[in-house]
C-alpha positions in Angstrom: -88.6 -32.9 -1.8 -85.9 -34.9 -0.3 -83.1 -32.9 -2.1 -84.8 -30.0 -0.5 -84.5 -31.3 3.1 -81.2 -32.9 2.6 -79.7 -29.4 1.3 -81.5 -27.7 3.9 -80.5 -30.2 6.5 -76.5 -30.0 5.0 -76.8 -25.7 4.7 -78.0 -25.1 8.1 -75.7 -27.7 10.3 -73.3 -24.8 10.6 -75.8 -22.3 11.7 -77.5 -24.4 14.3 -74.0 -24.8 15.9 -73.4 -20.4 15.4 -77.0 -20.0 17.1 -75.9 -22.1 19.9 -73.4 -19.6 20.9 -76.0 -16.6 21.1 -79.0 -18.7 22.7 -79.8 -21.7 25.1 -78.7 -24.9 23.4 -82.3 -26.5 24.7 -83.9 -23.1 23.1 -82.6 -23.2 19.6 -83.6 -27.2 19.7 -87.3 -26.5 20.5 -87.6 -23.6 17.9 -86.3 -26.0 15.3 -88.6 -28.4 16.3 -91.3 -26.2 16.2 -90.5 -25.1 12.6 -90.0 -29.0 11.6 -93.1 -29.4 13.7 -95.2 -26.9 11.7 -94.1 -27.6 8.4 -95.1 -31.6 8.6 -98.2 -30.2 9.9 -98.8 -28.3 6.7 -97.7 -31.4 4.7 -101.5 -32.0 5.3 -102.8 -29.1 3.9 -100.2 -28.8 0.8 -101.8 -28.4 -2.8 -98.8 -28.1 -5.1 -95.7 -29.7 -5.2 -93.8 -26.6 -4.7 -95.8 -26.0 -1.0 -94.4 -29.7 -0.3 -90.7 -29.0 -1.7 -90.7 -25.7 0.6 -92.2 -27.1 3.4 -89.7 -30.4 3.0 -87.0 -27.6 3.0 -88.2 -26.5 6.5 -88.2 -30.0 8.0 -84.5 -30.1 6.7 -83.8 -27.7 9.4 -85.2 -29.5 11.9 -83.9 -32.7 11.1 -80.1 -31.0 11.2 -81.2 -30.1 14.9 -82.3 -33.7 15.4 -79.5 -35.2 14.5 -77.2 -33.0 16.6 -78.9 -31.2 19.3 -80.2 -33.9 21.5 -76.1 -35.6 21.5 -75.1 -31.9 22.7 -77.4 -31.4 25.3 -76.7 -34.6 26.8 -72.9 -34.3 26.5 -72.4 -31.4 28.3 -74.1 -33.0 31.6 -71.9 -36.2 32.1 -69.0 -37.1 33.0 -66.6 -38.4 30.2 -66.1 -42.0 31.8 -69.5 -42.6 31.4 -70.6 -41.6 27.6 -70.6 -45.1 26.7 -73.3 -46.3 29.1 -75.4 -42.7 29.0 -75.4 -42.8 25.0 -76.4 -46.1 24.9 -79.1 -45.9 26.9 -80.4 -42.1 25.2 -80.1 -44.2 21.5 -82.8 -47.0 23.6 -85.0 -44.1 24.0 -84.9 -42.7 20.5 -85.3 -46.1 19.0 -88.6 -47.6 21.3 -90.7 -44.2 20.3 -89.4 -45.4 16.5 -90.9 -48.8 16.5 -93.7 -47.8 18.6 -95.1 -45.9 15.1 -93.9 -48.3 13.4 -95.9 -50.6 14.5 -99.1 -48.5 15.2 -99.0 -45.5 12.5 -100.3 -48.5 9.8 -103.4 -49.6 11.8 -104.0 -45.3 12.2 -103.7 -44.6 8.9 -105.9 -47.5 8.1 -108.5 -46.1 10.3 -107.9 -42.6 8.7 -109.5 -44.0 5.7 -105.5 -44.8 3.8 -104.6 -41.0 4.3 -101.1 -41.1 4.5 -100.8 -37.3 5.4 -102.3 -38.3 8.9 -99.6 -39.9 9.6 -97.2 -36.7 8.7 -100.1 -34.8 10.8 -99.3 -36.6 13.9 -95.4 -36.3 13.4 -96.0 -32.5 13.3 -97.7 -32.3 16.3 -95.3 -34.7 18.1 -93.0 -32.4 17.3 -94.4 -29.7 18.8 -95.0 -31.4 22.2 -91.6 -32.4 22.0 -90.4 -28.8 21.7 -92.6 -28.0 24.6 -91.0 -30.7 26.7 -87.7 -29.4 25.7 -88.3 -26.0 27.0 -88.9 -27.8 30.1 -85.5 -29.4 30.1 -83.4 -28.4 33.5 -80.0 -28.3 31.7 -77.2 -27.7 34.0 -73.8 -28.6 32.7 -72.1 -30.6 35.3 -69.3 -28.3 36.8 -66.5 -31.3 35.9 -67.5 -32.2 32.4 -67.8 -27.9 32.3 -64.0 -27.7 33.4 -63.0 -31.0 30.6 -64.6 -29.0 27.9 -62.3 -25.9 28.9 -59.2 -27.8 28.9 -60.0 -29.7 26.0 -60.8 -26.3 24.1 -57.4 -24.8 25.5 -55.1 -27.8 24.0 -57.2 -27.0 20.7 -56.5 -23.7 20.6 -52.5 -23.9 21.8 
């Protein structure tokens, strides 16, 4: 199932980036975390180990969103001098909701009677909400950081 997501994850890098062309950068994030979102949901329904390997696949996408996305959005809204401190504090936030289930999905999946699809349940719908919250972003590259990007892509290009 891993293999599945990783290959996914590897195969679909380059497309996320393409999509991000055509659509709104936060747009394509939330519809790949709704995909990843749905398909740990149905983790708890799977009967067969190919529904898991399939549905792994799908999370694969997601996870190449995850691990790009979130960087891009944020990038393109500060200033160039400051990446160190913004970054920083962005990896704070993804790391506090990681040991926050870390320390509680345990005692829930205890009290879930030792199903450990609960906990893949919860991850599903947190992904969902976190699409939803997404949509809600108010992304507005900053007109300076707009005009670095040009001039960095021109003195690619040349």
């Amino acid at each position: 199932c891993y293999l599945a997501l990783n290959v996914i994850c590897f195969a679909s890098s380059p497309l996320i980036g393409a999509a991000t062309k055509f659509f709104r950068k936060k747009s394509v994030h939330a519809f790949n975390l709704t995909l990843g979102g749905f398909a740990l949901v149905s983790l708890f329904f799977v009967t067969t180990p190919i529904m898991a390997m399939v549905a792994m696949a799908v999370v694969g996408v997601s996870w190449a969103s995850t691990q790009s996305m979130p960087y891009a959005l944020l990038s393109g809204t500060i200033p160039r001098e400051r990446y160190g401190l913004f970054m920083g504090a962005f990896n704070i936030f993804i790391c506090l909701p990681q040991i926050v289930c870390a320390l509680c999905m345990g005692p829930i999946v205890v009290f879930a009677g030792g199903n450990k699809a609960v906990a893949l349940l919860l991850g599903g719908l947190s992904m969902i909400l976190a699409a939803i919250a997404c949509l809600k972003l108010i992304y507005e590259p900053s007109v300076k950081v707009q005009k670095e990007a040009d001039l960095e892509l021109e003195s690619v290009t040349v």
